[in-house]
ZALOBA-173059 format. One record per residue (C-alpha): residue in three letters; x, y, z. Coordinates in steps of 0.5 Angstrom, whole numbers, plus 500, padded with zeros to 3 digits. Example, Ala and Ser with C-alpha at 12.3 -4.5 7.8 and 13.67 -1.06 7.14 Angstrom:
BEGIN
ALA525491516/SER527498514/
This chain:
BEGIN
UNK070177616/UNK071171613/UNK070164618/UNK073158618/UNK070153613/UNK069147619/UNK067151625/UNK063158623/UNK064160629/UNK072162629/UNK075167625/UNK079165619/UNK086170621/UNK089173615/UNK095172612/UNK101176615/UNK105180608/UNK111178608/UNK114185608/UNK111186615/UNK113180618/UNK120182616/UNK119189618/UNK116186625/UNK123181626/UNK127187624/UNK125191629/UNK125186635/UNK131185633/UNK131177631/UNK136177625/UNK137169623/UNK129168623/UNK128173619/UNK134172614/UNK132164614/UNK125164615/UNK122161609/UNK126155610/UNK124154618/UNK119154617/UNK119150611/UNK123144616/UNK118146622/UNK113143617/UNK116138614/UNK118135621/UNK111136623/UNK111141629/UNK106144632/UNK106151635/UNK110151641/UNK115147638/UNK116151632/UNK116157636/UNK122154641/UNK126151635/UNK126158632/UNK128162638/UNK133156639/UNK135158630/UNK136166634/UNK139165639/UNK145160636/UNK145165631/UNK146171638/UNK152166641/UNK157165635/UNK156172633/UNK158174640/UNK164169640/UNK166172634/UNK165179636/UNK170177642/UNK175174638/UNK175181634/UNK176185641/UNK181180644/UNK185181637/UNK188175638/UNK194174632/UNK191168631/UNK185163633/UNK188156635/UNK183151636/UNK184145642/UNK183140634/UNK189144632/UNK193143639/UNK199138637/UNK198133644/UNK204130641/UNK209135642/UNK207136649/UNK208130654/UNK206133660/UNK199136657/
């Protein structure tokens, strides 16, 4: 087992292959960090995050990705025969509104 250069009492973690973090994120059911994971965890470096706060930011990246599929499921299920916006919404045309 190898040990961290500065402090020979800590062992060095061997890094994870990315294959088997993929499988690990497919099987907790975590689909937007996998797909995007190189590039979080790029921007959590770049930003200078430290472990907590990649962490949160990841599970904010997942659950977002969680919310707007489910809007879009519901839209789906709802079978509106179209989707209207309150942007697309002409307040003009209604006075009392």
């Amino acid at each position: 087992m190898s040990t961290n250069p500065r402090n020979r009492s800590t062992p060095v973690t061997p890094p994870v292959p990315t294959e088997e973090l993929e499988a690990m994120l497919t099987r907790l059911r975590l689909p937007a960090i996998r797909d995007r994971l190189d590039a979080l965890l790029e921007e959590a470096a770049r930003r200078e995050m430290n472990l907590r706060e990649a962490l949160a930011w990841l599970c904010a990246a997942e659950v977002a990705r969680k919310d707007q599929l489910r809007m879009e499921m519901a839209l789906r299920l709802a079978r509106f025969p179209y989707v209207r916006t309150l942007e697309a919404f002409d307040f003009e045309a209604q006075m009392l509104v």
